[in-house]
N, C-alpha and C positions, 0 to 999 in steps of 0.2 A: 694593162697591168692589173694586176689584181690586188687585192688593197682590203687583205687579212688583217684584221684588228685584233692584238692582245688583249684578254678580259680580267682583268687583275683580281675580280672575286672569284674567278673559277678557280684561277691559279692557288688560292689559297683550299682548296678541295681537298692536295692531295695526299694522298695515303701513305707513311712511311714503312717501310718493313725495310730490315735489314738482313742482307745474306748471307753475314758470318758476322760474331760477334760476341760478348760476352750477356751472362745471364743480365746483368744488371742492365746493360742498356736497354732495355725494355721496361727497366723499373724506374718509369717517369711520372707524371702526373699529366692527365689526358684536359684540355683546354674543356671549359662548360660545354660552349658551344661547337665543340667538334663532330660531325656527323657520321651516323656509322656507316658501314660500309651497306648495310639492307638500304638505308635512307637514301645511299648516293645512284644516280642512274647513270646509264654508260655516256650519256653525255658531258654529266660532269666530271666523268674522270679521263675521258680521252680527251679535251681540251690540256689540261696537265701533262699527259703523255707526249702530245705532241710538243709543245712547248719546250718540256724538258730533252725531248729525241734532238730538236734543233739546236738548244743549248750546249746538250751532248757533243753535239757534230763542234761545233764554235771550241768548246775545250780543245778539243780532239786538234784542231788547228793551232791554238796558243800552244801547246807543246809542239806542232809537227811543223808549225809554216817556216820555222826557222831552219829546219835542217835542211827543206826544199827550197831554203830562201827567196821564199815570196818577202820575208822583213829580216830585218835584225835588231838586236836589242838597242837600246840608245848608243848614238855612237859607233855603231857598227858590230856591237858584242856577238859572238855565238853561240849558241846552247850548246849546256852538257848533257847528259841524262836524265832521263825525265820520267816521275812517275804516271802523268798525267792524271792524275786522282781526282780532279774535275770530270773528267768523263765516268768512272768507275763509279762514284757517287751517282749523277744522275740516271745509270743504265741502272745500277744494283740496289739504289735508296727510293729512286722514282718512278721508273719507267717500266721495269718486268713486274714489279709485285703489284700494279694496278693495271695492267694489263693482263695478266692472269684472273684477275677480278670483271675487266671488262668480257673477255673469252668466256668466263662461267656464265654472265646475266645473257653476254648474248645467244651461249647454246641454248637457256632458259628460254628464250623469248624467240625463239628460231629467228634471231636477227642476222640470217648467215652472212650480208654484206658488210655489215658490222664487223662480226665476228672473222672477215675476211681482209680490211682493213687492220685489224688488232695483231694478225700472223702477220701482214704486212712492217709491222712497225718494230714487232721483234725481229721479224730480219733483217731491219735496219740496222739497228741494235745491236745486235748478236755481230752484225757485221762489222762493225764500227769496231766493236770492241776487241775481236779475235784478233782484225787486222792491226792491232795497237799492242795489245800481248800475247799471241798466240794461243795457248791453251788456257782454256775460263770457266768458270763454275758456270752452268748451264742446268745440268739434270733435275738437280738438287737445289737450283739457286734461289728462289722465292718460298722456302718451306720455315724463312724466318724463325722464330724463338722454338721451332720443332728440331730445329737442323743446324746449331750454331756451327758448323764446323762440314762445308760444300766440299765436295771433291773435284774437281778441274775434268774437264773433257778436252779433249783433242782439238785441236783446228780441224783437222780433216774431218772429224766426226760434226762441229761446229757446222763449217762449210755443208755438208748433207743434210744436217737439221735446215740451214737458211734454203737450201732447193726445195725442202721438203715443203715448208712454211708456207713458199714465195707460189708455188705449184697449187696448195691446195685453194691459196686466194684466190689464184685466176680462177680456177675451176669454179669458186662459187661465186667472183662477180662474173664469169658468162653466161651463169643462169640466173634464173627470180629469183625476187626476196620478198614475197608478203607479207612479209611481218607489221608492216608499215610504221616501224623504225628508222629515222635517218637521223642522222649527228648533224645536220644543219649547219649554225655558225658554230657550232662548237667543234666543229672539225675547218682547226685554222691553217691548211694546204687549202681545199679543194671545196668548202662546204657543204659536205655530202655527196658530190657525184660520184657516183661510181663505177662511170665511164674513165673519168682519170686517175681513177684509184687503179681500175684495170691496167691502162696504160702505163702508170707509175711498175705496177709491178713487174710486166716486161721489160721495162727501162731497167730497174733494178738486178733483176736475174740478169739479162747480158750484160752489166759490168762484176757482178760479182762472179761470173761464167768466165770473163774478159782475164781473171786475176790467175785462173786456171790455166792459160792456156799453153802456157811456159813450160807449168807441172806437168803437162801434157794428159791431162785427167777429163779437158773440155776442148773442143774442136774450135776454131775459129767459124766455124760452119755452124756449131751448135749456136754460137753468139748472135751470127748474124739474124737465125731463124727468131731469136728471141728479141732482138730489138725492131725488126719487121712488123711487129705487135705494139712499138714502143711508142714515143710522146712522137706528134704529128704535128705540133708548131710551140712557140715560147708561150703559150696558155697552158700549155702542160706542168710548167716549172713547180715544182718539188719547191717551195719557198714559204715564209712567213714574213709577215712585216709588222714591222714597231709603229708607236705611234708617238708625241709628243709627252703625252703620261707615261706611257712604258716604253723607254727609249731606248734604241738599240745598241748591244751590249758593245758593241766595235766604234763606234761617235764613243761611248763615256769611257775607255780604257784608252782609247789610241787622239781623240782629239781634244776631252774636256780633261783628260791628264796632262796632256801637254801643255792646255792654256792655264792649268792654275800650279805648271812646275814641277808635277809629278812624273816618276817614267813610265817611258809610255816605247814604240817601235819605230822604225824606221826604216825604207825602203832596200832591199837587197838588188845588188848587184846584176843578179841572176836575170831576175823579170826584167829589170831596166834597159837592160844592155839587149835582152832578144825582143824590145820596143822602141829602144830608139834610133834602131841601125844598126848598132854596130857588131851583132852578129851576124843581123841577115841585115847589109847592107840595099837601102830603095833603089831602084834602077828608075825608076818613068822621073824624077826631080819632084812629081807632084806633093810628095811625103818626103818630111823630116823622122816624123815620130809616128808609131804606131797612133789611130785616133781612139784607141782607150784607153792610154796610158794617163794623159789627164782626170780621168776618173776615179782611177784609185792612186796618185801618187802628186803633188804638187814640191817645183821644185826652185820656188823664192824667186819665179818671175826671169830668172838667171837663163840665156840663152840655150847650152845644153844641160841635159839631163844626163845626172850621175850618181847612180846607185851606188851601196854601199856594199864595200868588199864583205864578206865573213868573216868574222874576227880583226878585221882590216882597220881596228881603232878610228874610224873615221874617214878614212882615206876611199877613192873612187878606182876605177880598176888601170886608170893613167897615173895615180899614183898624188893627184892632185883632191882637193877635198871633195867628197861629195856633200848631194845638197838634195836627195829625193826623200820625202817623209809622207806621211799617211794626209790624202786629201782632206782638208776641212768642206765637209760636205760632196766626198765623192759617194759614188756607187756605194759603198759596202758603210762608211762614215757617215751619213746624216742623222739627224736625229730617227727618223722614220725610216731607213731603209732595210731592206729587208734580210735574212739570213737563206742561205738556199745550198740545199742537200745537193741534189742534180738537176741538170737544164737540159732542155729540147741542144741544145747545141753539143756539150757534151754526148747526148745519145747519137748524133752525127758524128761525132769523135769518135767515138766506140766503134761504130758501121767502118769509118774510115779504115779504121787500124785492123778490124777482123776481117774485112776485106782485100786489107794489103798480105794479111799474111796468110790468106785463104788462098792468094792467087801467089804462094812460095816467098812472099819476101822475105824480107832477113833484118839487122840494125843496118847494115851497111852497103843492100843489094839498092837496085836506081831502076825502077818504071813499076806502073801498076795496073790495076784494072778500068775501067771508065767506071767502075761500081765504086772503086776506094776515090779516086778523084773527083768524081761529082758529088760523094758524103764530105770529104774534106771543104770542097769549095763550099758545100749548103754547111757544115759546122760555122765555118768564118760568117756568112752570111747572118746565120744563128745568130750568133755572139754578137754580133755588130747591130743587130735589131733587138736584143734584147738589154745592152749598152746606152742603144739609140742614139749611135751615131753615125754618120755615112761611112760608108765603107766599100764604096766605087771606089777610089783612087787605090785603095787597100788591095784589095781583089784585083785589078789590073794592074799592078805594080809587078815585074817580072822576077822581083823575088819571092810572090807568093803566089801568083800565075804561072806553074812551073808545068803544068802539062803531065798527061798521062805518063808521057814517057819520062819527067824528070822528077816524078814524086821520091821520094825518101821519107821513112820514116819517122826523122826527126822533123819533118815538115808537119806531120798532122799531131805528132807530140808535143810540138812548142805552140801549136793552136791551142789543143790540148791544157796548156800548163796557162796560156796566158786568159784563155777563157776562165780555169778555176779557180781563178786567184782567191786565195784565202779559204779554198775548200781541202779537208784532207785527204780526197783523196789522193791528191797529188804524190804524197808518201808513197802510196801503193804503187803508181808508176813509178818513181825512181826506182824501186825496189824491185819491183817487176824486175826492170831492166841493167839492174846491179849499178847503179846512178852514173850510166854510161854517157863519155861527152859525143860519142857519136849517135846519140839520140835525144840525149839535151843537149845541144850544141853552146858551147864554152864554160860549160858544168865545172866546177872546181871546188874540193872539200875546202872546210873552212881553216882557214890559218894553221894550221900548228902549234897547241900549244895555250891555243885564242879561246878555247873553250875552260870550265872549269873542270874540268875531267881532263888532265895531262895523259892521265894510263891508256888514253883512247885514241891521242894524239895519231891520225891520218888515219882513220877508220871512221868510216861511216856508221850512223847509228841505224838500228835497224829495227827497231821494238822499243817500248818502253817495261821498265820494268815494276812489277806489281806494287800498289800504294802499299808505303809506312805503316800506314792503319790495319789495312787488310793480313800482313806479317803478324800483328800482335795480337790478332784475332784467330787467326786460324794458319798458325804458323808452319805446320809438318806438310799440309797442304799446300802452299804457297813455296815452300823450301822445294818441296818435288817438282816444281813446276820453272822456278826461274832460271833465267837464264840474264847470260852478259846482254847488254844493252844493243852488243855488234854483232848479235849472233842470229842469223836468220828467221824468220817463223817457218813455219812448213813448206807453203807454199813459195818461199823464196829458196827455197834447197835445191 
């Protein structure tokens, strides 16, 4: 396990620009001790980047994990529509306008593995973000107090820029970099390798390849070619970790809200019910409950586990109370644990899925290839090693030992879904898949009525729509671009 340290003086490095905005907010007063931008080296400013790309992601899931129902609000609540303006801020206030900075010192300093990391991190970014609102200031978007007023690009156009990015990093970590530049600890994923930065980057192109495949714009074949290149065990993991001074943001929203009364979330239905049987029912008796479900979800010692409906005021899906709430000190909850983009297991998820539909499957067609069932069986295995829990009895239990001929595709989608608990990509799959219950198997929108959006009532959301902020900065732009909250992005057309 790798045991990335946050550096709370770098954190304070970084550089603000903003990408649409009034003249005034730039007429502040600049701290004594603030450093300019010549003073700063790429190392100080990509610890910040990074940092904020993960924070990024973590937003990105406080607006999404609900409608995926990884939680619900206290009590069982479900969201309404969501600007998510925690992500928009970090991608558009932190993350592009000093990464544009890093890309210039490193073309200066022919630091091309550097500078191939930095395209890595924008089409993280870039990615995060389109998939949350669809079309987004991009072109134009870091040109700050020159450009108060960005014009939105396309997803499609979006999506070419991230192949574009994703394409030229490989190409320059598979060749030299003399510059003898590295980001060392200040690159808090990987500390400068750039053998896993390589690796990360093919991981990343086949799932953003993965989200294509529907629109029929990317082959399931292209996918597999790009994650045959990808992460080759759980040392690869795309992650950062907190430490007991900077402690992770999911322990102080979800368990030290709770302990001093504040709100905080609560376990959904959804994940509960496809961990503790009662969708996929255990066959060998070995297992009761899936062995990662005590990791992220603890449920008052009470014999069965009972997630909370959507909007379900409380209640569990028999109609009696539930009782699953966010671990005091599980996986994603401790003080130190860690936040993570994508995993070696998930990229076995990916093979899985492009593999099943390589070899003609469908939502609802029954057998696969020994290529999609042996990535399936190693994702579980994955997940279970990077968990660290056993997962023999798991793996032989005959309802997820289901054989070449009995895979289905909700079977490597609910690995899938329980592997990324509390990642957003999860969004993107439901969506993908129009939040079909024959591929998330007992899938059901939230209550009726449950959310604070009634106009929306039995319509899934589908995007978030553009922050408050951004409307009263650069408003004709913004007007051009938005859309209903249930209304598809591109790729979901």
């Amino acid at each position: 396990m790798k045991n990335n340290i946050i550096k709370t003086g770098i954190l304070s490095l970084l550089l603000v620009a903003q990408i649409s905005c009034s003249d005034d907010y730039f007429d502040v007063n600049t701290p004594s001790n603030t450093a300019t931008l010549e003073e700063l080296r790429m190392q100080d400013l990509m610890a910040p980047v990074i940092h904020s790309t993960m924070e990024g992601q973590r937003s990105a899931e406080l607006a999404f994990g609900n409608y995926v129902q990884n939680f619900v609000s206290t009590g069982g609540g479900a969201a309404g529509q969501t600007e998510a303006s925690g992500l928009w801020s970090q991608i558009y206030l932190y993350i592009l306008p000093n990464l544009k900075a890093v890309k210039e010192k490193a073309a200066e300093a022919n630091a091309t593995h550097i500078g191939a990391i930095s395209d890595i991190l924008v089409a993280i970014n870039l990615g995060i973000a389109t998939d949350t609102w669809d079309n987004i200031p991009y072109s134009d978007a870091t040109d700050g107090p020159d450009n108060n007023f960005p014009t939105f690009d396309t997803q499609e156009l979006i999506y070419s820029e991230i192949f574009t990015l994703l394409n030229s990093a490989i190409t320059a970590l598979e060749g030299p970099d003399n510059s003898g530049f590295n980001l060392g600890s200040s690159d808090l994923i990987y500390g400068g390798d750039s053998d896993q930065w390589l690796r990360a980057a093919y991981t990343i192109k086949a799932r953003y390849q993965l989200h294509l495949v529907n629109k029929g714009t990317v082959t399931a074949n292209d996918v597999l070619a790009s994650i045959a290149n990808g992460f080759t065990s759980n040392d690869d993991n795309f992650e950062m970790y907190y430490n007991e001074k900077n402690i992770n943001p999911w322990y102080s929203a979800e368990i030290l809200a709770r302990a001093t009364g504040n709100l905080s979330n609560d376990i959904a239905s959804q994940l509960v019910s496809s961990m503790n049987g009662d969708y996929y029912p255990f066959e060998s008796g070995a297992l009761t409950i899936d062995p990662r479900l005590p990791l992220f979800a603890e449920n008052g010692d009470e014999t069965e586990w009972k997630g909370f409906v959507s909007g379900g005021a409380g209640i569990a899906p028999d109609g009696s109370d539930a009782n699953t709430r966010f671990k005091t000190d599980g996986y994603y909850t401790s003080v130190d644990s860690p936040l993570l983009l994508i995993s070696y297991a998930e990229a076995k998820f990916i093979e899985a899925e492009a593999a099943f539909l390589a070899n003609g499957g469908n939502t609802i067609s029954t057998g696969s290839s020994a290529e999609a069932y042996t990535a399936y069986l190693e994702g579980i295995q994955a997940s279970m090693d990077m968990y660290d829990v056993d997962g023999s009895d798991y793996l032989a239990d005959g309802a997820i030992a289901v054989g070449e001929a009995g895979l289905m595709l909700h079977h490597i989608m609910k690995e899938k879904y329980i592997n990324n608990f509390l990642n957003p990509e999860t969004f993107v799959d439901y969506r993908r898949y129009d939040f079909s219950d024959d591929v998330f198997t007992g899938l059901q929108i939230r209550l009726e009525d449950a959310s604070d959006d009634s106009e929306f009532a039995g319509q899934w959301f589908r995007r978030a729509i553009y922050p408050s902020t951004e409307l009263s900065r650069n408003e004709a732009n913004v007007l051009a671009n938005q859309q209903s909250p249930v209304t598809p992005v591109w790729w979901d057309n």
